[in-house]
C-alpha positions as CSV (number, residue, x, y, z in Angstrom):
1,X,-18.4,-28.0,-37.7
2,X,-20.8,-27.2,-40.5
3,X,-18.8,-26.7,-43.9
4,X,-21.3,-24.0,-45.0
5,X,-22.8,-21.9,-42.4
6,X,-24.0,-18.3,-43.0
7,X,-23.4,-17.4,-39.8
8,X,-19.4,-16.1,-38.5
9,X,-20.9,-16.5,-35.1
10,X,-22.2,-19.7,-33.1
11,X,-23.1,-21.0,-29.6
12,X,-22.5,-24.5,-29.0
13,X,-25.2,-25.6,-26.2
14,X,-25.6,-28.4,-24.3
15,X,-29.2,-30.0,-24.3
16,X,-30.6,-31.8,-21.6
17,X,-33.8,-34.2,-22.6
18,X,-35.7,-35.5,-18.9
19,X,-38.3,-37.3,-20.3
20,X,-35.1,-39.9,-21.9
21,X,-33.0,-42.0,-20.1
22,X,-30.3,-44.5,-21.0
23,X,-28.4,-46.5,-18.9
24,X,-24.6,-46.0,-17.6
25,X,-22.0,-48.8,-17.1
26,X,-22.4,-49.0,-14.2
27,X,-26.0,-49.8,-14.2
28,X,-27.9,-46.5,-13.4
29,X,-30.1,-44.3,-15.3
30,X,-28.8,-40.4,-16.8
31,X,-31.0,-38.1,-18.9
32,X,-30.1,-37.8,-22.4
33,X,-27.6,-35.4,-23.2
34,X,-27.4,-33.8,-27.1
35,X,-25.1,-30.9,-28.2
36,X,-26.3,-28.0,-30.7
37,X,-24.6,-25.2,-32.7
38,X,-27.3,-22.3,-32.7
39,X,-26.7,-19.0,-34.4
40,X,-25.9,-16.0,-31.9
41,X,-29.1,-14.3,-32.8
42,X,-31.1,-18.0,-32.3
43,X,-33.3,-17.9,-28.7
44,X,-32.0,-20.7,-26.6
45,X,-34.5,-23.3,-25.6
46,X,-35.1,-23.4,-21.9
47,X,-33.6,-26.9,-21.3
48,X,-30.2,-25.7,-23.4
49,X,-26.9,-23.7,-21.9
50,X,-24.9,-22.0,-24.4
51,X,-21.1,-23.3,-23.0
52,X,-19.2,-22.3,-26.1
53,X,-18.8,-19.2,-28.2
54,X,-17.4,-20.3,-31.7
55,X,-15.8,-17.7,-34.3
56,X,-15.2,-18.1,-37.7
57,X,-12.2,-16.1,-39.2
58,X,-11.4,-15.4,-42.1
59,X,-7.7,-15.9,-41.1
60,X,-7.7,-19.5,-39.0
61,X,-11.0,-20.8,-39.8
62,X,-13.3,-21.7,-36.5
63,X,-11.8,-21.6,-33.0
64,X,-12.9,-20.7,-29.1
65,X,-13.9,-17.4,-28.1
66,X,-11.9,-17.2,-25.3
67,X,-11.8,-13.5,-24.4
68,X,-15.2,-12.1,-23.9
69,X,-17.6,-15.2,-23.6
70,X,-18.1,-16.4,-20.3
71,X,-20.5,-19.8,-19.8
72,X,-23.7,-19.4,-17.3
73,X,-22.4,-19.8,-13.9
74,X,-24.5,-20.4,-10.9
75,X,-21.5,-17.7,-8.5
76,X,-19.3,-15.4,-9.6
77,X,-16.4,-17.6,-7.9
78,X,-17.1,-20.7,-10.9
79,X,-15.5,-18.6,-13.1
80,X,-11.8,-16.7,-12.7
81,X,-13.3,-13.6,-15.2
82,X,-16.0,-13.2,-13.0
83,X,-13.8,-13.1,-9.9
84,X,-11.4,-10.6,-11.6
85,X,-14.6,-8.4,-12.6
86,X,-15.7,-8.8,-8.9
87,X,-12.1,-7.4,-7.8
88,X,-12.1,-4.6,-10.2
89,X,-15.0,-3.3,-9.4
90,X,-14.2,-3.6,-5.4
91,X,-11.0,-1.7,-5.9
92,X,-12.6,0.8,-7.9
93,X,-15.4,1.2,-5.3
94,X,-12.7,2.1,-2.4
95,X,-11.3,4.6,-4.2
96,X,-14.3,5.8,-5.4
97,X,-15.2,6.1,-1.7
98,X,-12.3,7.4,-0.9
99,X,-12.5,10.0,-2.8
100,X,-16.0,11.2,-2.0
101,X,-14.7,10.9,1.3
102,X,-12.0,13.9,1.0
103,X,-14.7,15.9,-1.3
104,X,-17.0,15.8,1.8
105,X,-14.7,17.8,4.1
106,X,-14.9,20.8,1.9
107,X,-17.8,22.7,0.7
108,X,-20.2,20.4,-1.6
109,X,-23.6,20.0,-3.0
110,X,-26.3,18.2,-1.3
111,X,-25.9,15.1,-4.4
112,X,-22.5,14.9,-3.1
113,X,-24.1,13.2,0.8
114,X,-26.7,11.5,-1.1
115,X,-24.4,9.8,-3.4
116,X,-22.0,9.2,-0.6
117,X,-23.9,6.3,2.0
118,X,-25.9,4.9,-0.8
119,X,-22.3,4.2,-2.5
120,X,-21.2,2.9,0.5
121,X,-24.3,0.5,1.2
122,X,-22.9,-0.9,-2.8
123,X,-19.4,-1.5,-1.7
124,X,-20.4,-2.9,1.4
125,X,-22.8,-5.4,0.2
126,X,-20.3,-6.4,-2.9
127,X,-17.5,-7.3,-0.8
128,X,-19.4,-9.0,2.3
129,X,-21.7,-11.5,-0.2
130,X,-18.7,-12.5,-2.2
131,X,-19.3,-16.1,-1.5
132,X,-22.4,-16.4,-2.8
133,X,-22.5,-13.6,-4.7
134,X,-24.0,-14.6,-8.7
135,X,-22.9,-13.1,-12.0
136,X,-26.3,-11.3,-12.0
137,X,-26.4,-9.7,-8.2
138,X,-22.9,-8.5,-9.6
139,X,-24.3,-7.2,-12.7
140,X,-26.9,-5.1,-10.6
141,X,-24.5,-3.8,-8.1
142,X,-22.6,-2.1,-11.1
143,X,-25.4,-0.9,-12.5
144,X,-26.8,0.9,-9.3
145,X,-23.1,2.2,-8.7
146,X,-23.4,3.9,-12.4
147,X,-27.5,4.7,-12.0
148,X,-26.8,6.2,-8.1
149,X,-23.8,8.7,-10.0
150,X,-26.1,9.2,-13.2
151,X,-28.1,11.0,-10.6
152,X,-26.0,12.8,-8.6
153,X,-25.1,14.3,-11.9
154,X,-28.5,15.9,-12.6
155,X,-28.7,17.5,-9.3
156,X,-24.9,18.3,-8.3
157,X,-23.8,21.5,-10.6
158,X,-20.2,20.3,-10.4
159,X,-21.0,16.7,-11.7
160,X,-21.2,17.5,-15.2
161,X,-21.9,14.0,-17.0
162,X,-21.4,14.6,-21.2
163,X,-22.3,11.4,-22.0
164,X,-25.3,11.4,-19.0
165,X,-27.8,9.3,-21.4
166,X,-24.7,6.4,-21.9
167,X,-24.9,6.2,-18.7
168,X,-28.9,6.5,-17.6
169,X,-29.2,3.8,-21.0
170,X,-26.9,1.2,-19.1
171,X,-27.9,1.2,-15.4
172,X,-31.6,0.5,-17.2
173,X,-30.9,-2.5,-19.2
174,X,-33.4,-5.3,-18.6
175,X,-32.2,-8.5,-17.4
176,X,-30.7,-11.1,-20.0
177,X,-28.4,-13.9,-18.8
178,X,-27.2,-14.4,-22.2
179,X,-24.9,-11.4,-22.0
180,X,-24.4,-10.9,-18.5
181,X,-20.8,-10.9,-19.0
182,X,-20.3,-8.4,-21.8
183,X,-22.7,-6.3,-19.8
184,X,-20.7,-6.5,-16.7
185,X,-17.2,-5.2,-18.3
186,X,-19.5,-2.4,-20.2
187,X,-20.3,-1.6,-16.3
188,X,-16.7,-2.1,-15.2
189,X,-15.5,1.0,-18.0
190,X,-18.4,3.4,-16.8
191,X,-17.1,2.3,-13.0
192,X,-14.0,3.4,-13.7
193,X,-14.6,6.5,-15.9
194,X,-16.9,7.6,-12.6
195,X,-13.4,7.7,-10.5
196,X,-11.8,9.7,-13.5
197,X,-14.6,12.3,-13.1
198,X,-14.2,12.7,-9.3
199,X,-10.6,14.0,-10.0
200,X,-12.3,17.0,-11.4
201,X,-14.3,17.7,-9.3
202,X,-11.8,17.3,-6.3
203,X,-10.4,20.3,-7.9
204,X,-12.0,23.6,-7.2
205,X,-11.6,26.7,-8.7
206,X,-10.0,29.5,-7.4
207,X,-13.0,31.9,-6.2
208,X,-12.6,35.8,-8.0
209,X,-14.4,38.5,-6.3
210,X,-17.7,39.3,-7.6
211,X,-19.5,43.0,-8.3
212,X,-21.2,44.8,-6.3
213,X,-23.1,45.4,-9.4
214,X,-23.4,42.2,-11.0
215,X,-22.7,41.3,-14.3
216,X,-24.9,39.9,-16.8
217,X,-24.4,36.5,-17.5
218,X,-24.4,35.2,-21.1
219,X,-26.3,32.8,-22.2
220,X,-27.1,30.6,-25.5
221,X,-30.5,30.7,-27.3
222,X,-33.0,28.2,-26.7
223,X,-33.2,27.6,-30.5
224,X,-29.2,26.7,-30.7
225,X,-29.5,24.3,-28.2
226,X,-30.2,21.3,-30.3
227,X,-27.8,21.4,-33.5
228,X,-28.5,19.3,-36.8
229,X,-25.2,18.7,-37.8
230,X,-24.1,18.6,-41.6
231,X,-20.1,18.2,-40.2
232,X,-17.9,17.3,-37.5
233,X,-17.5,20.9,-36.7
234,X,-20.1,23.0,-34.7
235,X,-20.2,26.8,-34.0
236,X,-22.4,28.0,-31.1
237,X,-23.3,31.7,-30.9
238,X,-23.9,33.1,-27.3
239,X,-25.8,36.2,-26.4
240,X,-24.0,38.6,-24.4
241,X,-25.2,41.4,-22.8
242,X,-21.7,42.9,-21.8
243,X,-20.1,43.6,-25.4
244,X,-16.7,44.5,-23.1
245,X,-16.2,41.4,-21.0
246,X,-14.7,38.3,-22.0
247,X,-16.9,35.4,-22.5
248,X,-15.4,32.1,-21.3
249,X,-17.1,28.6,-21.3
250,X,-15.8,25.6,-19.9
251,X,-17.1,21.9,-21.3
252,X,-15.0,19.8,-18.8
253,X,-17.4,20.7,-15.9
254,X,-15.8,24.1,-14.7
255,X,-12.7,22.3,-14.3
256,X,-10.8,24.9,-16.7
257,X,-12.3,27.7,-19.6
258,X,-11.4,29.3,-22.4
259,X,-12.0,31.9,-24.8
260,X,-14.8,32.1,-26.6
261,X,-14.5,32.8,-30.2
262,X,-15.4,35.2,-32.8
263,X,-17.0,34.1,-36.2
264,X,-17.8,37.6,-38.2
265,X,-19.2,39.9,-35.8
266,X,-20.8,37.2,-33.9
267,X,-19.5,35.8,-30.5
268,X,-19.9,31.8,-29.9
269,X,-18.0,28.2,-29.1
270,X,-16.2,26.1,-31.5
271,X,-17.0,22.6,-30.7
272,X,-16.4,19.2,-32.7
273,X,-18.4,15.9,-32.1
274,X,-17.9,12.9,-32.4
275,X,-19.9,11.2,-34.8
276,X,-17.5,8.9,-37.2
277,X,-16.9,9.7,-40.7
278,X,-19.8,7.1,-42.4
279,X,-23.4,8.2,-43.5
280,X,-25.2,6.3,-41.1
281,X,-27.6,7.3,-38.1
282,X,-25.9,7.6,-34.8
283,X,-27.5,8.1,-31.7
284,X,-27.5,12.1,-30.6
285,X,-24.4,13.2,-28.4
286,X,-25.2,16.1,-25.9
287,X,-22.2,18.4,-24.2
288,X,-22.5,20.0,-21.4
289,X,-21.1,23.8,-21.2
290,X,-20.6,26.4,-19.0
291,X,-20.7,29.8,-19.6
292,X,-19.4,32.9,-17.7
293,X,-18.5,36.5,-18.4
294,X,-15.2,38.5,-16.8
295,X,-14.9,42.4,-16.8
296,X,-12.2,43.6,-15.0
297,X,-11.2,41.1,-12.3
298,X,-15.3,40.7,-11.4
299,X,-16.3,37.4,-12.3
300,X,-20.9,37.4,-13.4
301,X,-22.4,34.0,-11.8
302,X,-22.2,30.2,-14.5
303,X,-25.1,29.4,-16.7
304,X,-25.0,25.9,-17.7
305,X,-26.4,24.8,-21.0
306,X,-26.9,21.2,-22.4
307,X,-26.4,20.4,-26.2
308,X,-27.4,18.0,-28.2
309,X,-26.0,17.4,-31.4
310,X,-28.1,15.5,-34.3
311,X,-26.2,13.6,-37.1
312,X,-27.7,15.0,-40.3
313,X,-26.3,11.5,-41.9
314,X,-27.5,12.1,-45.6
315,X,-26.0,15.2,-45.9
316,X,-22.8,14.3,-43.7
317,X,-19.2,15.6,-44.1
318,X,-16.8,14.5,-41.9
319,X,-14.4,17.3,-41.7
């Protein structure tokens, strides 16, 4: 190990040299075999596999990253973390089936049927090429199973995805057999928050009975839908039409609404994000809410707004 490296992180790789031979004991020929530590950030040469990940720390010096580095593997079955990703994601995929399965024998959005099969066709394929499935086919299943919902989202009004460009930002990553692995249990937590999501919307809300005379619907401004924010917390006023019905907005997907709230003589939502605490960039967060007015028992239709919410780092209190 190098007594001063720079570097906390390193790859030990294997090198493999075909133009240089030497001979065994027992008489034949083998390439010539070197090993290499390379900085994480260092491209690997095309005749090199990275087959350790070494960590410095501060507290035991250098050891094996055991945890989250995986070496290349020709199938998923030459390594046991790849075969306990590949069962994960199958259970997840026959509840998530499941699921869609009960939602289908009630009333539901045309995204719901096209989500359904091609979901299907995933888990299908996933479990019947086990054997020679690779770390790579594996990696793309999980990323159509998160692109396929990521869709269904934009066109079902009951999917309601707060995080939708998370999720669009992973199903496209480009290929890179470097970090298959780490990119596989990123897939596996979006996999599994997917069957969270379907609880929701297996639970319908109760229908009210609606006005002959309809009731406006309130709405929020096109100018307040993207917010600079200065702190964590965020007020959002909403135009409404109907000064005596209640305004309630719901940011779970219609699963449940409350209130909305009063600042001054101006009606609106109090909402927090979730940027952290440091004056740094982050990437913008969006929210998605619904909105709905209530005057005596009549219920007006749902507007649906999305929200995006802009870390004004230099200026940043985290309150």
């Amino acid at each position: 190990m190098p007594v001063i490296q720079s570097s906390k992180e390193l790859y030990l790789t294997i090198n493999v040299h075909p133009e240089q031979w030497e001979e065994t004991i027992d008489g034949y020929e083998e390439p010539v075999y070197t090993f290499s530590l390379l900085s994480t950030n260092s491209p690997i040469a095309d005749n090199a596999l990275p087959i350790a990940h070494l960590v410095d720390t501060d507290y035991g010096g250098w050891h094996l990253d055991e945890i989250d580095f995986v070496p290349p593997c020709l199938f998923v079955s030459s390594h046991h973390k790849y075969e306990e990703s590949l069962n994960r994601f199958l259970q997840n995929l026959t509840e998530v089936e499941s699921k869609l399965y009960r939602l289908l024998q009630t009333e539901t959005d045309e995204a719901f049927r096209i989500f359904w099969p091609f979901m299907q066709q995933i888990l299908i394929d996933t479990d019947k090429n086990r054997d020679s499935m690779t770390p790579m086919m594996l990696l793309a299943n999980i990323q159509k199973f998160v692109g396929a919902f990521t869709t269904a989202c934009q066109l079902d009004r009951n999917l309601i995805l707060t995080n939708a460009n998370s999720f669009r930002n992973y199903a496209l990553k480009p290929y890179n057999y470097q970090n298959v692995y780490p990119m596989i249990k990123e897939g596996l937590e979006f996999s599994l928050s997917i069957n969270e999501k379907l609880d929701n919307a297996e639970t319908k809300e109760p229908e009210m009975p609606q006005s002959a005379t309809p009731i406006a619907t309130p709405s929020i401004a096109n100018e307040q839908l993207y917010q600079n924010c200065r702190s964590s917390n965020v007020f959002i006023p909403i135009i409404n039409s109907v000064p005596e019905a209640t305004v309630v907005y719901s940011t779970d997907g219609g699963a449940s609404f409350e209130e909305a709230k009063l600042k001054g003589s101006q009606i609106g939502i109090r909402l927090r994000n979730n940027f952290n605490s440091l004056k740094e960039p982050e990437p913008d967060q969006t929210v998605n809410v619904k909105l709905k007015a209530i005057l005596n028992g009549v219920v007006s239709d749902v507007n649906t707004f999305t929200l995006t919410f802009h870390k004004d780092y230099k200026v940043w209190i985290k309150i």
